[in-house]
VOZA-935458 format. One record per residue (C-alpha): residue in three letters; chain; x, y, z. Coordinates in steps of 0.5 Angstrom, whole numbers, plus 500, padded with zeros to 3 digits. Layout:
BEGIN
+------+------+-----+-----+-----+
! code ! unit !   u !   v !   w !
+------+------+-----+-----+-----+
!  ALA !    A !   X !   Y !   Z !
...
+------+------+-----+-----+-----+
***
This chain:
BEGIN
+------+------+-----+-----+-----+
! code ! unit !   u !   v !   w !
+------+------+-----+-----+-----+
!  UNK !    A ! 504 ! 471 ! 438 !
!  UNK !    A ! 506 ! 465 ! 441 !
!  UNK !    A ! 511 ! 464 ! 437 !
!  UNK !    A ! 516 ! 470 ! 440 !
!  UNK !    A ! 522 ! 466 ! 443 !
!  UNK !    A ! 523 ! 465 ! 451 !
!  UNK !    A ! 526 ! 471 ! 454 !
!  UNK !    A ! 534 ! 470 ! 455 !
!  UNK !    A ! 532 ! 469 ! 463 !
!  UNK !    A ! 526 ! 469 ! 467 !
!  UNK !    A ! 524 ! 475 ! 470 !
!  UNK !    A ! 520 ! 475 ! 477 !
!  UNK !    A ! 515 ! 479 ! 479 !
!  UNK !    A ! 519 ! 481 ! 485 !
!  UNK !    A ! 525 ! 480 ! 487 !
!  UNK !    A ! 530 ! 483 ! 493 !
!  UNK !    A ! 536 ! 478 ! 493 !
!  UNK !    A ! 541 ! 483 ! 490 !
!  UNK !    A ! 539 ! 488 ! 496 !
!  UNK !    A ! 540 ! 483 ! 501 !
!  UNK !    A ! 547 ! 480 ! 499 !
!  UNK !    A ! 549 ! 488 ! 499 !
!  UNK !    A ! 546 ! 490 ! 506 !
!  UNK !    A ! 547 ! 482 ! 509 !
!  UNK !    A ! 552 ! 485 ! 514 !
!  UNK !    A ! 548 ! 490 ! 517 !
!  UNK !    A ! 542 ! 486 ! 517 !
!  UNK !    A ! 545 ! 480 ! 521 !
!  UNK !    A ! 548 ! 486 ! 526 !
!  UNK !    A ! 541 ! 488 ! 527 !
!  UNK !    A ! 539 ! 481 ! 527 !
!  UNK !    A ! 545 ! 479 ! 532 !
!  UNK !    A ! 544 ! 485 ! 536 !
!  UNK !    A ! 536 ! 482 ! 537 !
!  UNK !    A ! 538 ! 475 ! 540 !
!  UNK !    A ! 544 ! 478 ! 545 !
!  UNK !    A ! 538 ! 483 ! 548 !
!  UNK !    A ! 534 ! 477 ! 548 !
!  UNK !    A ! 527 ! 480 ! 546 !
!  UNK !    A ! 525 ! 477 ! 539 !
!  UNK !    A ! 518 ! 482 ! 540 !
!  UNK !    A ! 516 ! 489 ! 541 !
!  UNK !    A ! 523 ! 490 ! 544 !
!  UNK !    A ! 528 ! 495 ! 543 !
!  UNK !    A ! 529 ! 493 ! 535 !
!  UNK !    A ! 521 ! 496 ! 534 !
!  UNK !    A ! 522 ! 502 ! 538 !
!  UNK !    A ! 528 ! 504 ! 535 !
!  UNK !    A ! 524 ! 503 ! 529 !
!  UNK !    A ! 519 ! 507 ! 531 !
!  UNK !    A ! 524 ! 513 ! 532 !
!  UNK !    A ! 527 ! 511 ! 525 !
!  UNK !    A ! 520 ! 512 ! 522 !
!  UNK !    A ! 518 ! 518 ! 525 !
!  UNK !    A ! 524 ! 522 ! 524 !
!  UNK !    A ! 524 ! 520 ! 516 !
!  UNK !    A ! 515 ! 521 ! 516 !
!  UNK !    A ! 515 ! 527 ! 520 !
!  UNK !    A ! 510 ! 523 ! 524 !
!  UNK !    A ! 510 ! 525 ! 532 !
!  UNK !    A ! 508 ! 518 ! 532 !
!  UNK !    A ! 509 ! 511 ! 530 !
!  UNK !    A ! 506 ! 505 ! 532 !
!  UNK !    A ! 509 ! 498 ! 529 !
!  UNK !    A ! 504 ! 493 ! 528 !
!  UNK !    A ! 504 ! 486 ! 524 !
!  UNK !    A ! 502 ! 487 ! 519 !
!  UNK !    A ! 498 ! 493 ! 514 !
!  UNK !    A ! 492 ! 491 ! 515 !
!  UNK !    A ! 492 ! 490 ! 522 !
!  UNK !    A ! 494 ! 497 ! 522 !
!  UNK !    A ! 488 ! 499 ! 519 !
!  UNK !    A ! 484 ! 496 ! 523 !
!  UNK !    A ! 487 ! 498 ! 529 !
!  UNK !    A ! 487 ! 505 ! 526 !
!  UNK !    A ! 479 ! 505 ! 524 !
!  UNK !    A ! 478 ! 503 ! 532 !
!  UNK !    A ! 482 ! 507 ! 535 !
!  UNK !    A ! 479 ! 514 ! 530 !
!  UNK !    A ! 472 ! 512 ! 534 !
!  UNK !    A ! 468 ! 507 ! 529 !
!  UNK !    A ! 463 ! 504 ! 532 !
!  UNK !    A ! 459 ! 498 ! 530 !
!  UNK !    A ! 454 ! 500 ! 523 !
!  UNK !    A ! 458 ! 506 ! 522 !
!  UNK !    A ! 459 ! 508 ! 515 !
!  UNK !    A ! 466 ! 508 ! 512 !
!  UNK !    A ! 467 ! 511 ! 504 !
!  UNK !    A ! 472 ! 506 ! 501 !
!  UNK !    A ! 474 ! 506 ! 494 !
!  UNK !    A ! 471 ! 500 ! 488 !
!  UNK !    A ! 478 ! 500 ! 487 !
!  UNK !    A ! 484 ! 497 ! 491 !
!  UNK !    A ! 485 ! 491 ! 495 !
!  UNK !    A ! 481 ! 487 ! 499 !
!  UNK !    A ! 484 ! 491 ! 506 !
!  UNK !    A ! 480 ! 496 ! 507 !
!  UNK !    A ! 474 ! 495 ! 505 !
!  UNK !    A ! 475 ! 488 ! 509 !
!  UNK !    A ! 478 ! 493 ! 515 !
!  UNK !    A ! 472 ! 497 ! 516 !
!  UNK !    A ! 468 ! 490 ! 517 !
!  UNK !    A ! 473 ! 487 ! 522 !
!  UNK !    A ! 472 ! 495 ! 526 !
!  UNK !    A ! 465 ! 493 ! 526 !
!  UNK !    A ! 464 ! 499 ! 520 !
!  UNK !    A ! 459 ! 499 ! 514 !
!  UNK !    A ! 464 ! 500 ! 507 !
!  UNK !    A ! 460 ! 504 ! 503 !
!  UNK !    A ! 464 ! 504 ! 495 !
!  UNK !    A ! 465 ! 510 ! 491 !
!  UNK !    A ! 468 ! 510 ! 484 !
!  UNK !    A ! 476 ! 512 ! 482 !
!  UNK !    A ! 480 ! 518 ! 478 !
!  UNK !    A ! 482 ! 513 ! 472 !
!  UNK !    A ! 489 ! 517 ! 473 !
!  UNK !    A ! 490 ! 516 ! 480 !
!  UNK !    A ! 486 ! 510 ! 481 !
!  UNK !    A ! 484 ! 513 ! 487 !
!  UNK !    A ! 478 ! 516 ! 490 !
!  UNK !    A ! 475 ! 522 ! 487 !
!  UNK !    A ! 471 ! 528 ! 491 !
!  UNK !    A ! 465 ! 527 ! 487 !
!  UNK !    A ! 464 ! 520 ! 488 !
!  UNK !    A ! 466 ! 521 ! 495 !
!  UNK !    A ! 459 ! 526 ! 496 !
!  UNK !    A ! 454 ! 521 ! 491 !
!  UNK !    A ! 457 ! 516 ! 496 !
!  UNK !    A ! 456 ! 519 ! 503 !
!  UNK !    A ! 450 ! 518 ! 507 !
!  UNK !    A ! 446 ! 520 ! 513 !
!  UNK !    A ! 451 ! 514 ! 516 !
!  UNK !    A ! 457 ! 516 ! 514 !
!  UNK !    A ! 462 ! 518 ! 519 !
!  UNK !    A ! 469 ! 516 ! 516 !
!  UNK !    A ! 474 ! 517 ! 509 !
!  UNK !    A ! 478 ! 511 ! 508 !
!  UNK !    A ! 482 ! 514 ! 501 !
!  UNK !    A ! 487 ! 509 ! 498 !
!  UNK !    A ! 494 ! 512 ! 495 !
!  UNK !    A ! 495 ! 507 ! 490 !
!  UNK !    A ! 501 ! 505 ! 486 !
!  UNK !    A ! 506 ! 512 ! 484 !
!  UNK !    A ! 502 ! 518 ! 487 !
!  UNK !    A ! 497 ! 521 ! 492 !
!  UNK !    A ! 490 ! 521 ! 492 !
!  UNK !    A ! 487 ! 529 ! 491 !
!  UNK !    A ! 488 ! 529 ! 498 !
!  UNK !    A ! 486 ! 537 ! 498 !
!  UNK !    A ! 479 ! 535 ! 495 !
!  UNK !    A ! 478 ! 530 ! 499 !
!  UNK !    A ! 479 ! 534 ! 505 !
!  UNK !    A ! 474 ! 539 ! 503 !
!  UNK !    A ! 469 ! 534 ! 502 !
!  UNK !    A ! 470 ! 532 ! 508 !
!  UNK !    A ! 468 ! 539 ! 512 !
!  UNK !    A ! 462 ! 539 ! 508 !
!  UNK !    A ! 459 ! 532 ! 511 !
!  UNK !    A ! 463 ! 532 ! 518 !
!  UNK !    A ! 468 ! 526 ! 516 !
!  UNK !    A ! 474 ! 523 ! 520 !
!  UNK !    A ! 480 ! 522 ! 514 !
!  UNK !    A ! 484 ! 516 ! 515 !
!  UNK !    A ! 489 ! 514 ! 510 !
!  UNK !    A ! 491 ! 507 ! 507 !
!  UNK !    A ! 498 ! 509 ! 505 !
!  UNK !    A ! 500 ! 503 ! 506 !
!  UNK !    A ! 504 ! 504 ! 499 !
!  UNK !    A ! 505 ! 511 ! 500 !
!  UNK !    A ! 512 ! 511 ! 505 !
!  UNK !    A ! 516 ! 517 ! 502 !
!  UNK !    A ! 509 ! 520 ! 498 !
!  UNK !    A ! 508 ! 528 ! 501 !
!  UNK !    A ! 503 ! 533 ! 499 !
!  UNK !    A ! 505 ! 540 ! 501 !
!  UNK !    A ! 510 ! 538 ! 505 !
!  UNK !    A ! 506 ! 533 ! 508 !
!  UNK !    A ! 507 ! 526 ! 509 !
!  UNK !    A ! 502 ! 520 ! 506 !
!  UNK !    A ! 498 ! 518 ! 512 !
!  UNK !    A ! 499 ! 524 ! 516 !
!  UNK !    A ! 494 ! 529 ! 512 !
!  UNK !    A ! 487 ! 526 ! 517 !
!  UNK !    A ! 487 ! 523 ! 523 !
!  UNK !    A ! 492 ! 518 ! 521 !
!  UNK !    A ! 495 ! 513 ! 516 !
!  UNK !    A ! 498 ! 506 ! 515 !
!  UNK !    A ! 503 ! 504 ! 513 !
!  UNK !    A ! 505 ! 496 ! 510 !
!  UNK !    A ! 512 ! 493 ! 510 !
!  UNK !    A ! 510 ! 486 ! 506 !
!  UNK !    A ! 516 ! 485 ! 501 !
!  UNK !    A ! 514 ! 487 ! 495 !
!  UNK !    A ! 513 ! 494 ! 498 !
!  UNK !    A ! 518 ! 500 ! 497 !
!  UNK !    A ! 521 ! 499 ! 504 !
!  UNK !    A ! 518 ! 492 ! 504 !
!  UNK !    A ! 522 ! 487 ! 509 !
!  UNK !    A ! 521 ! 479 ! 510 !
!  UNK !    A ! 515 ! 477 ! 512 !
!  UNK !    A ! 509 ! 482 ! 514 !
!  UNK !    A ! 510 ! 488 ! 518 !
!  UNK !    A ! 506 ! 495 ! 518 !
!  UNK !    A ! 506 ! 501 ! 522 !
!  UNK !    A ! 500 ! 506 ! 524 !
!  UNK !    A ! 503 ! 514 ! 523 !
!  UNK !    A ! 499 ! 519 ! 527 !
!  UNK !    A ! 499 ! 527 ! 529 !
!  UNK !    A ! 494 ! 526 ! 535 !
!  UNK !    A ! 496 ! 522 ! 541 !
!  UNK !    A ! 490 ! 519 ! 543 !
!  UNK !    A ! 490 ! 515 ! 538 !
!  UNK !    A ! 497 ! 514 ! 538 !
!  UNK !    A ! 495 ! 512 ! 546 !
!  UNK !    A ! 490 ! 506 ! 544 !
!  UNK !    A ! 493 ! 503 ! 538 !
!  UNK !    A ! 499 ! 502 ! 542 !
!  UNK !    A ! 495 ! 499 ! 548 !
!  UNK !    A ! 490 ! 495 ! 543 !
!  UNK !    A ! 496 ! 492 ! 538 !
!  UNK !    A ! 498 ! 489 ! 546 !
!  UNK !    A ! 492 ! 485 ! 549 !
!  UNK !    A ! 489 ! 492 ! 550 !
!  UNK !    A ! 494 ! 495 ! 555 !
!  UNK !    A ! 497 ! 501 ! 557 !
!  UNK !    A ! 503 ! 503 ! 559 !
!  UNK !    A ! 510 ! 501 ! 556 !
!  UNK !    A ! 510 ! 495 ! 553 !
!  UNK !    A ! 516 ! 495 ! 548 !
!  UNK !    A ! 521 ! 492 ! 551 !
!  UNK !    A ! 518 ! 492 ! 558 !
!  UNK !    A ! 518 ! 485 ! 561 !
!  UNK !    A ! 514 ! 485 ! 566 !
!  UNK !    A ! 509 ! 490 ! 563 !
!  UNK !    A ! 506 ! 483 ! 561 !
!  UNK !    A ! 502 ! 484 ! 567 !
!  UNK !    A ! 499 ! 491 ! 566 !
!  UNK !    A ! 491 ! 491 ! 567 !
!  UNK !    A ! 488 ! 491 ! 561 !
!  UNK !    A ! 483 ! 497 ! 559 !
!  UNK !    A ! 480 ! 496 ! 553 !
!  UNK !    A ! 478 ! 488 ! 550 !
!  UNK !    A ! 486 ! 489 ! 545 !
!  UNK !    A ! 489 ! 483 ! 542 !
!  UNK !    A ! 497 ! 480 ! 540 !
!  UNK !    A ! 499 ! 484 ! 535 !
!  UNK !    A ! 506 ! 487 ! 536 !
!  UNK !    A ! 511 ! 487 ! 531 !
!  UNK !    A ! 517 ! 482 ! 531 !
!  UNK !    A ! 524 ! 485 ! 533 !
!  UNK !    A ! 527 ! 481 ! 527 !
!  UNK !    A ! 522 ! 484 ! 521 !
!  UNK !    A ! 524 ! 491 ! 525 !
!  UNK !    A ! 531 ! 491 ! 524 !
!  UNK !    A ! 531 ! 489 ! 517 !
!  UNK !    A ! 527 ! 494 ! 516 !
!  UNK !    A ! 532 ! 499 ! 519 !
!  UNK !    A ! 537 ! 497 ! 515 !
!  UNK !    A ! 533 ! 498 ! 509 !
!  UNK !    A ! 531 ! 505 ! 511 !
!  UNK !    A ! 538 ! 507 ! 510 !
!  UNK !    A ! 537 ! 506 ! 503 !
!  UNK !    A ! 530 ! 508 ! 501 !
!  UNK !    A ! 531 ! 514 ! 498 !
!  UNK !    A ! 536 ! 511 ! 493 !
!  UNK !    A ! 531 ! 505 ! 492 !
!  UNK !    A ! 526 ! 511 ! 492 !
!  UNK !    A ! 531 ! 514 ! 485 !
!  UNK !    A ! 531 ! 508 ! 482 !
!  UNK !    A ! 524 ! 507 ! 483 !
!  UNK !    A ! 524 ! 513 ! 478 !
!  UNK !    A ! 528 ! 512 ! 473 !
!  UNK !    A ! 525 ! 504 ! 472 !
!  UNK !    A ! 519 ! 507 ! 471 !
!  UNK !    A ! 521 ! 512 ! 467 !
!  UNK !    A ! 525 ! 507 ! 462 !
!  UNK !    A ! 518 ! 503 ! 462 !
!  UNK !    A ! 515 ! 509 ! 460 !
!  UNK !    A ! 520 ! 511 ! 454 !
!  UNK !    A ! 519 ! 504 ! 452 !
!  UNK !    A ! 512 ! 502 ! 452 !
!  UNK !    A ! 510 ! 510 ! 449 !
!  UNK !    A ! 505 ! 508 ! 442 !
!  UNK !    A ! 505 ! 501 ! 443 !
!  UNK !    A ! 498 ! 499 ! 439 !
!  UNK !    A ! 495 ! 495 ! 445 !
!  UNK !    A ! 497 ! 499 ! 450 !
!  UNK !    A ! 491 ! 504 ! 452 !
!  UNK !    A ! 494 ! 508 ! 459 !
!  UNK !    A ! 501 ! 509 ! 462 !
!  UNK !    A ! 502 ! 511 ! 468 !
!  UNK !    A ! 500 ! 519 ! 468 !
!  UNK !    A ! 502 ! 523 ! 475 !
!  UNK !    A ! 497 ! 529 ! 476 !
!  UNK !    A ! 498 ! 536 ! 476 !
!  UNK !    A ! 496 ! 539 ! 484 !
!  UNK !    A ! 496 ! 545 ! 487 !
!  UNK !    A ! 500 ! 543 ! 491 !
!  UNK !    A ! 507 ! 541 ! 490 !
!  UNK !    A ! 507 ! 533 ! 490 !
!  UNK !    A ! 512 ! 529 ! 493 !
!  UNK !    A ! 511 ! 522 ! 488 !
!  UNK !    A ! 514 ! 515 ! 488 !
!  UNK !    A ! 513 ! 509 ! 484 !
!  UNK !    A ! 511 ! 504 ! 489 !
!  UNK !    A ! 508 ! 499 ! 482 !
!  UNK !    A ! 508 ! 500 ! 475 !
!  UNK !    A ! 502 ! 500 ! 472 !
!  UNK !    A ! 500 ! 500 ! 466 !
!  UNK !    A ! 492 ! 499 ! 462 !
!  UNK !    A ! 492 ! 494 ! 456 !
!  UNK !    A ! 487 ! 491 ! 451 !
!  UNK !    A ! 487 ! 484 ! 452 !
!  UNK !    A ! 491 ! 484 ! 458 !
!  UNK !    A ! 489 ! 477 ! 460 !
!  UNK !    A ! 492 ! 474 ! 455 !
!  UNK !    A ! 498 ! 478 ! 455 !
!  UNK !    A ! 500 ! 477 ! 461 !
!  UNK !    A ! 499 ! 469 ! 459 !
!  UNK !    A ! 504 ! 469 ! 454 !
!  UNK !    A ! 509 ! 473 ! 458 !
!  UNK !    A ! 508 ! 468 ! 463 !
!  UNK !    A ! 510 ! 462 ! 457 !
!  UNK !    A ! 516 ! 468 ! 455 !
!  UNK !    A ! 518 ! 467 ! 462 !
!  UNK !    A ! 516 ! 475 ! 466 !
!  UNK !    A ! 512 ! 474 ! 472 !
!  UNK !    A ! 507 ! 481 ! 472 !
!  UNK !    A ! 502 ! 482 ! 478 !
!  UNK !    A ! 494 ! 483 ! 476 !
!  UNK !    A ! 491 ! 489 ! 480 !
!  UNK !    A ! 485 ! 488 ! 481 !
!  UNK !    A ! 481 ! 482 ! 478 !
!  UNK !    A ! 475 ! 483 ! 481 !
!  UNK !    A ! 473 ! 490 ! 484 !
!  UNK !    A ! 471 ! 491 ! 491 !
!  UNK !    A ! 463 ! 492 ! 490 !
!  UNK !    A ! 463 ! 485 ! 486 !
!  UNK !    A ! 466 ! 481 ! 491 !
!  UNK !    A ! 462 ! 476 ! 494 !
!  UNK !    A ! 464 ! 477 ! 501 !
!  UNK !    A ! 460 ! 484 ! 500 !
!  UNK !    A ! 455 ! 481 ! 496 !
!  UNK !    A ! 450 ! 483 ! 502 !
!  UNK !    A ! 452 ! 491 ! 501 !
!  UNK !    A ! 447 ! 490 ! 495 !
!  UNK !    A ! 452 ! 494 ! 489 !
!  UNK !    A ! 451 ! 491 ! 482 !
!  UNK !    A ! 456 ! 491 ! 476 !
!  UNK !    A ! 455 ! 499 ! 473 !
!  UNK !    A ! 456 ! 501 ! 480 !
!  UNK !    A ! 462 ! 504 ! 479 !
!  UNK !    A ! 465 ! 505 ! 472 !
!  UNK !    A ! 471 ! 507 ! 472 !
!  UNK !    A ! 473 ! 502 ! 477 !
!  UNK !    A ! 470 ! 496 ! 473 !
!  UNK !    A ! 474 ! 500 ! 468 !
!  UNK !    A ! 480 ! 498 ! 471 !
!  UNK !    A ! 480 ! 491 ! 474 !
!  UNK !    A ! 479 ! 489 ! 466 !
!  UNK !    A ! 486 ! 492 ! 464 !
!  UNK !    A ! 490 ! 494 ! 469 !
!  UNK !    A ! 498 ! 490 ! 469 !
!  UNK !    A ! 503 ! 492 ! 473 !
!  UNK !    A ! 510 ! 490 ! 470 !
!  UNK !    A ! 516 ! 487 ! 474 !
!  UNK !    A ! 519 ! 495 ! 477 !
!  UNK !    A ! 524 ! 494 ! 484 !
!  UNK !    A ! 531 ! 497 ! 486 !
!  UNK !    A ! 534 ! 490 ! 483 !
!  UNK !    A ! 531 ! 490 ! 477 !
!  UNK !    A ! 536 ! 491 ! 471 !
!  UNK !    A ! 535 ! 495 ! 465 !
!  UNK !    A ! 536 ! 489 ! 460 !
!  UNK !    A ! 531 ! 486 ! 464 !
!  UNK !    A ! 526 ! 492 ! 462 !
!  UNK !    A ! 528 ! 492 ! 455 !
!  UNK !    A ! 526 ! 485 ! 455 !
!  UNK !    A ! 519 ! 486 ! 457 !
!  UNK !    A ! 517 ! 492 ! 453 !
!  UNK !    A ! 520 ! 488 ! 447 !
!  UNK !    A ! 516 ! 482 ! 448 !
!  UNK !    A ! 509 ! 486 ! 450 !
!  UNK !    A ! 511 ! 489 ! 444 !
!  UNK !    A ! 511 ! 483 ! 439 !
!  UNK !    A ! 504 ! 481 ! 443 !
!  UNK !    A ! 501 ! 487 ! 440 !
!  UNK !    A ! 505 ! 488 ! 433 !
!  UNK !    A ! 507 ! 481 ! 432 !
!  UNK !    A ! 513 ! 483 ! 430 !
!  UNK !    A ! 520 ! 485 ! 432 !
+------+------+-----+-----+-----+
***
């Protein structure tokens, strides 16, 4: 297997310099409109945001914050978590949410996944629920939403608030709906990597209910109400609730604006990389799952955030594509109720199957707007001698 040649270049994970030489000069307008106002945060910049990102949503409120986690967080002490109540999260995902609900003051508390969506399914949500159980936190991961409708549903039966990690959801709609907005609120991340995704971190909290909006809007800024963007002397306002500095910075806001005007083809280009892949990879020995969007109810609006793919000996693959030159991305090494930082919920390995399932063969392959298509052929070729060890 190792002696494939190397690929003709090497082939980053991620990567957006083509995306940035093209939208430069609208970017360094923004960014020159930003240094003329002189107010490099929570200024004019991440209003305009704010507005750009409601109208693209629906969301009757946005509210920019640094990062998608510190949405998260703000968004699980603004829905009313209080300390010990129980959050469901899913054995599957990131470190965010089930950190998130620790930093509220929450109890995370696991429940296993679809193997499709890699997302939390009704039934596992109703094993999982317990007398302490107060709020849903549902992840949307990759390329499609959760089964929203039936999470909802099992939200009525045991009197559960829905929050929505969406943070790789921006552009996903269920019956018209955007992610994020199907409970009480939802986040969004703008981390690189991210379909709208800018140069450092940044995130939002999308949301229907005012009071919500209210206080996120007061904790992101040292727990002040009133109207902190681009109000200087609101510095000086009394302080309501114990908050912190959480504002979104004016350069990261007009970078995103000028990637907003073209997310859409981004979101298109997504599509048809994922969709080459796909041709591609079909019957491949070695590979046990493409990605597979499932038929709802509903009509579903997806988007290929990561293209993730489940394959037999995926550590090694991903080492001998590394020698070859392709960067990939393991999601997620390790499942959330086997993280030590959580070894005190007491969860043991066979908890959650599917889960675990997960963590020892998913991949995901390079798949950004910038991506060429040879560039696809090259990692599918190589995959393909890995498993065939031949051409």
């Amino acid at each position: 297997m190792d002696s494939v040649e190397p690929a003709a270049h090497s082939i980053p994970f991620f990567s957006q310099a083509v995306t940035f030489d093209e939208l430069w000069p609208l970017i360094s307008q923004h960014i020159h409109d930003v240094i003329d106002h002189g107010k490099y945060s929570h200024g004019h910049k991440v209003a305009e945001l704010e507005r750009a990102l409601g109208s693209y949503t629906d969301a009757e409120h946005v509210i920019a914050v640094n990062s998608g986690t510190v949405a998260l967080v703000l968004l699980l002490q603004a829905g009313g978590l209080h300390s010990g109540e129980e959050v469901v999260v899913p054995a599957f995902s990131c470190i965010a949410p089930a950190s998130s609900v620790v930093l509220a003051g929450g109890r995370p508390v696991f429940a296993d996944i679809d193997p499709l969506t890699y997302a939390l399914t009704p039934e596992s949500v109703a094993d999982a629920v317990t007398r302490h159980s107060r709020f849903l936190l549902p992840v949307h991961l990759f390329c499609q939403l959760a089964d929203i409708g039936g999470l909802l549903e099992v939200a009525r039966r045991y009197d559960l608030t829905v929050l929505e990690d969406s943070t790789q959801a921006i552009g996903m709609r269920w019956d018209g709906v955007h992610a994020g907005l199907l409970g009480m609120g939802g986040v969004l991340s703008f981390f690189p990597t991210k379909t709208l995704g800018t140069i450092g971190d940044a995130g939002a909290v999308l949301t229907n209910d005012a009071r919500v909006a209210q206080e996120v809007a007061a904790l992101r800024h040292h727990g002040r109400f009133g109207r902190p963007l681009d109000n200087f002397p609101g510095i000086s306002h009394t302080t309501e609730l114990s908050g912190t500095n959480r504002k979104m910075d004016d350069v990261q806001a007009g970078v995103l604006l000028a990637k907003l005007t073209r997310l859409d083809a981004d979101i298109a280009r997504r599509e048809l990389l994922a969709a080459a892949y796909t041709e591609r990879l079909r019957g491949i020995p070695g590979i046990e799952r493409l990605p597979t969007l499932v038929d709802r109810d509903v009509k579903t609006i997806s988007v290929y955030s990561v293209y993730l793919i489940e394959v037999q000996q995926r550590d090694e693959l991903v080492a001998s594509l590394a020698r070859k030159g392709v960067a990939t991305k393991t999601y997620y090494p390790t499942p959330l109720h086997l993280q030590p930082c959580f070894a005190d919920l007491g969860y043991t390995r066979g908890d959650f199957p599917c889960a675990e399932a997960a963590c020892e063969r998913a991949l995901a392959l390079p798949c950004y707007p910038d991506l060429p298509l040879d560039d696809i052929d090259q990692v599918c070729e190589l995959i393909r001698r890995f498993y065939t060890g031949r051409a």
